[in-house]
C-alpha positions in Angstrom: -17.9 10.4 68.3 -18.1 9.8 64.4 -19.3 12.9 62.4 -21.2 11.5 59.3 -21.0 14.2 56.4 -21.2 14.1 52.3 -17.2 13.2 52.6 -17.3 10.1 54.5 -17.5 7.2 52.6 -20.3 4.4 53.5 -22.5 6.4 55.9 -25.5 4.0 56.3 -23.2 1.3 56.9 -21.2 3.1 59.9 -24.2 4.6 61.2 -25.8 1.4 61.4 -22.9 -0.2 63.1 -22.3 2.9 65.6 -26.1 2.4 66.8 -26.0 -1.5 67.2 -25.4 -1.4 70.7 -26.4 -5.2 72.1 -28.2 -5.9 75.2 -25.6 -6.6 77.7 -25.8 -3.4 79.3 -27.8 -1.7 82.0 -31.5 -2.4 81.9 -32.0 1.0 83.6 -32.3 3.0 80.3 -31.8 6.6 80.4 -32.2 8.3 77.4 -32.8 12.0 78.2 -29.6 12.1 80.5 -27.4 10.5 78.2 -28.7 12.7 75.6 -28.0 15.1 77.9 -24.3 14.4 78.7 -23.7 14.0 75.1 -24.6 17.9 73.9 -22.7 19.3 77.6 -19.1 20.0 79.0 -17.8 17.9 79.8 -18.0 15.0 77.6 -19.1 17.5 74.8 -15.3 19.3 74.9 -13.6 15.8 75.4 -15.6 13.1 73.5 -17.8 14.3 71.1 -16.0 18.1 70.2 -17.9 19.2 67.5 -20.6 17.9 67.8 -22.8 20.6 68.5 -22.0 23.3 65.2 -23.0 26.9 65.7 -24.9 27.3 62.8 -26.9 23.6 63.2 -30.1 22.9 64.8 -30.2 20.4 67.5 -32.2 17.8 66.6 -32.0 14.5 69.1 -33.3 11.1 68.6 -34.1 8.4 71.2 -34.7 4.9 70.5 -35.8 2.8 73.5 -38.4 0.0 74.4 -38.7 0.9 78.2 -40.0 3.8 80.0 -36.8 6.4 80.7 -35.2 6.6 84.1 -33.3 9.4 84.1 -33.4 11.4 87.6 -34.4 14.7 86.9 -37.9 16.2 85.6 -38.1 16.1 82.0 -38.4 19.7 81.9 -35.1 20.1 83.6 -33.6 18.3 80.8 -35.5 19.9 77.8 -34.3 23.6 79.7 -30.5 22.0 79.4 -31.0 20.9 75.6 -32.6 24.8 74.7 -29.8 26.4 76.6 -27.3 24.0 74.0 -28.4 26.4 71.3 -29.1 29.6 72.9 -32.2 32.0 74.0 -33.9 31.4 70.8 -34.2 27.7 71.2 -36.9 28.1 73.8 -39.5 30.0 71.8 -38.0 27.8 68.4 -38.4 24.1 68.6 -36.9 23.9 64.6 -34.4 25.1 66.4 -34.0 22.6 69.5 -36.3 19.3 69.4 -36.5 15.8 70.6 -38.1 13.0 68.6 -38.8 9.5 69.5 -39.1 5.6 68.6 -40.5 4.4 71.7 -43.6 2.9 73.2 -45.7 5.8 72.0 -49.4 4.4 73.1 -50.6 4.7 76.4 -51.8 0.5 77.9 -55.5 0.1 78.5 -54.4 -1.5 81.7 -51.4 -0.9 84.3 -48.2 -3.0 83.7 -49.0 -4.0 80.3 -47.0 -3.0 77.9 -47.6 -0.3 74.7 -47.0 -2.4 72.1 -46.1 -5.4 70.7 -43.9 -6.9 68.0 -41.8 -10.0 66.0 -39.5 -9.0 68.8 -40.7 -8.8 71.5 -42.7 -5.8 73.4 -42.2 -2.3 74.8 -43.0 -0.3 77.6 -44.9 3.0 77.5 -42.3 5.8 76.8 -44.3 8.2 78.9 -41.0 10.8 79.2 -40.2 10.7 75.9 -43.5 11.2 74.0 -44.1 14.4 76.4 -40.6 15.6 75.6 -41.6 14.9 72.0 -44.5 16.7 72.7 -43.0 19.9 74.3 -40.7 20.6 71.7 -42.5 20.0 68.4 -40.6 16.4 67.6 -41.6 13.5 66.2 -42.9 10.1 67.2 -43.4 7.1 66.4 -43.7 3.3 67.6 -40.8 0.9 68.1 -42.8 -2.1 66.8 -43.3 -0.5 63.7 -41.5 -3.2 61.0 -40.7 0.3 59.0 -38.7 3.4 60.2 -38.4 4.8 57.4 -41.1 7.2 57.6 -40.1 9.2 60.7 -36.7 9.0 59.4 -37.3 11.1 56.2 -39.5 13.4 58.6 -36.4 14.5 60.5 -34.5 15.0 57.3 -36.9 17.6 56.6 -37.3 19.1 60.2 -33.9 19.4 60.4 -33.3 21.0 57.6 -36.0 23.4 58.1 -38.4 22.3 55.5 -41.9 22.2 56.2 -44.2 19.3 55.7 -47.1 19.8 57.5 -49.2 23.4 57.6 -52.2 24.2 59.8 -55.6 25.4 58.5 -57.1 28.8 60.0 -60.8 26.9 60.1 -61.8 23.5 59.8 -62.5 23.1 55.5 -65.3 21.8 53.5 -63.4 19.3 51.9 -65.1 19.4 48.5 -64.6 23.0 48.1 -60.8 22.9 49.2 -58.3 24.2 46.3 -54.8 24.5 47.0 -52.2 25.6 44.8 -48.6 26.1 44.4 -47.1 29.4 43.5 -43.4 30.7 43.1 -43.9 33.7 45.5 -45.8 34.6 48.2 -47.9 36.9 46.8 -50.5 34.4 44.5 -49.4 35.9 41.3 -47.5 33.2 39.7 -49.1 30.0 39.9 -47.0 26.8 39.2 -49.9 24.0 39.2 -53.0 23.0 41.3 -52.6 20.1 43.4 -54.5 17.4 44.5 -56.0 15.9 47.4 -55.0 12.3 48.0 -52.7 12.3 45.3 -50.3 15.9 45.9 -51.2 15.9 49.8 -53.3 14.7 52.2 -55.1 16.1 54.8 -55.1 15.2 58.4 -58.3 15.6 60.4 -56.8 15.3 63.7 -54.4 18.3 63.1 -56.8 20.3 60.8 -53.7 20.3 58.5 -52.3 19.9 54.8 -49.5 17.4 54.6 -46.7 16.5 52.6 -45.1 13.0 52.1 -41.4 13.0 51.7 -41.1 13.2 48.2 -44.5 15.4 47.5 -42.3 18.8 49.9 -42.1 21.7 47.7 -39.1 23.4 47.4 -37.4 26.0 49.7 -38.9 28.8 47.7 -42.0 28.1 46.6 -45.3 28.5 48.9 -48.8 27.1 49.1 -52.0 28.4 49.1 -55.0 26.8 50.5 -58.5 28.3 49.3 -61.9 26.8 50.4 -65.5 27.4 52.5 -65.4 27.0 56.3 -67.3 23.3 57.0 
């Protein structure tokens, strides 16, 4: 294995030439397990040695456009991934997760497939969007022409930045006020910020997020004021 840091020169170019991988090979894909192998002895002590850094979290990464076939529950392998970084990984998925590019929408019928695209289809990544699920990952769709946005997601999961935060209650939306403040006690206030235009808020989640370039910085906090809908 490569290990792409700030002193290798050309990153995006050998990442992207490390993950072209062709379609000769197997068509029994099996993400989770080669995931799997890749973070364990032995192939962790012989092939990829340093891979896994002490004071990193483990973030992995599958890209597939079938379902996965990997023998063993998915549990199994999320257990194996957790025990990668210790005790703590099981109670802290920013410590431990698993995100996905897959076929992330359930078929209205049997055997068709997720999704569709320029080219070509993909299957239903059942295994992968519940791993995604169980561990507080990310997901998104393989058809999508733009990665991109789940790309710059795991930038900030990984390094531990937040981008998304849960309301208590479910807000009135015209009385919501949320502001940004340079401690965590309210009493210095950098600015207001606005709806639509600062952050956004997602319905489904009951939650105040951040795009990429709208995260504030490691030290400074939010507060969200307004009247329970």
């Amino acid at each position: 294995v490569l290990l792409l840091n700030p002193t290798v020169e050309g990153p995006s170019e050998i990442f992207a030439e490390m993950v072209s991988q062709g379609t000769s090979g197997s068509g029994l894909e099996m993400g989770l397990e080669t995931a799997r192998r890749a973070v364990t002895d032995p192939d962790l002590a012989i092939h990829n040695a340093g891979l896994v850094r002490e004071d990193a979290n483990l973030t992995i990464l599958i890209v597939s456009d079938e379902e996965d076939s990997s023998p063993d529950p998915v549990n199994d392998y999320l257990s194996d991934f957790a025990m990668v970084k210790g005790e703590a990984a099981f109670r802290d998925h920013s410590i431990m997760n698993v995100s996905a590019v897959v076929g992330d929408t359930p078929p209205e019928f049997e055997g068709e497939p997720s999704c569709s695209s320029a080219d070509g289809y993909a299957d239903y990544g059942s295994r992968y969007v519940y791993a995604v699920a169980q561990t507080s990952g990310l997901v998104d769709s393989i058809c999508d022409d733009d990665f991109s946005p789940i790309v710059s997601q795991l930038g900030l999961t990984s390094s531990g930045l937040l981008a998304e935060f849960a309301l208590s209650s479910y807000p009135d939306l015209d009385t919501l006020e949320v502001g940004l403040y340079e401690t965590n006690d309210s009493s210095t206030k950098i600015r207001d910020l606005t709806l639509d235009v600062d952050y956004t808020y997602v319905e489904e989640r009951n939650s105040i997020r951040f795009e990429f370039e709208q995260v504030p910085e490691s030290e400074q906090y939010i507060q969200a004021e307004y009247k329970v809908r």
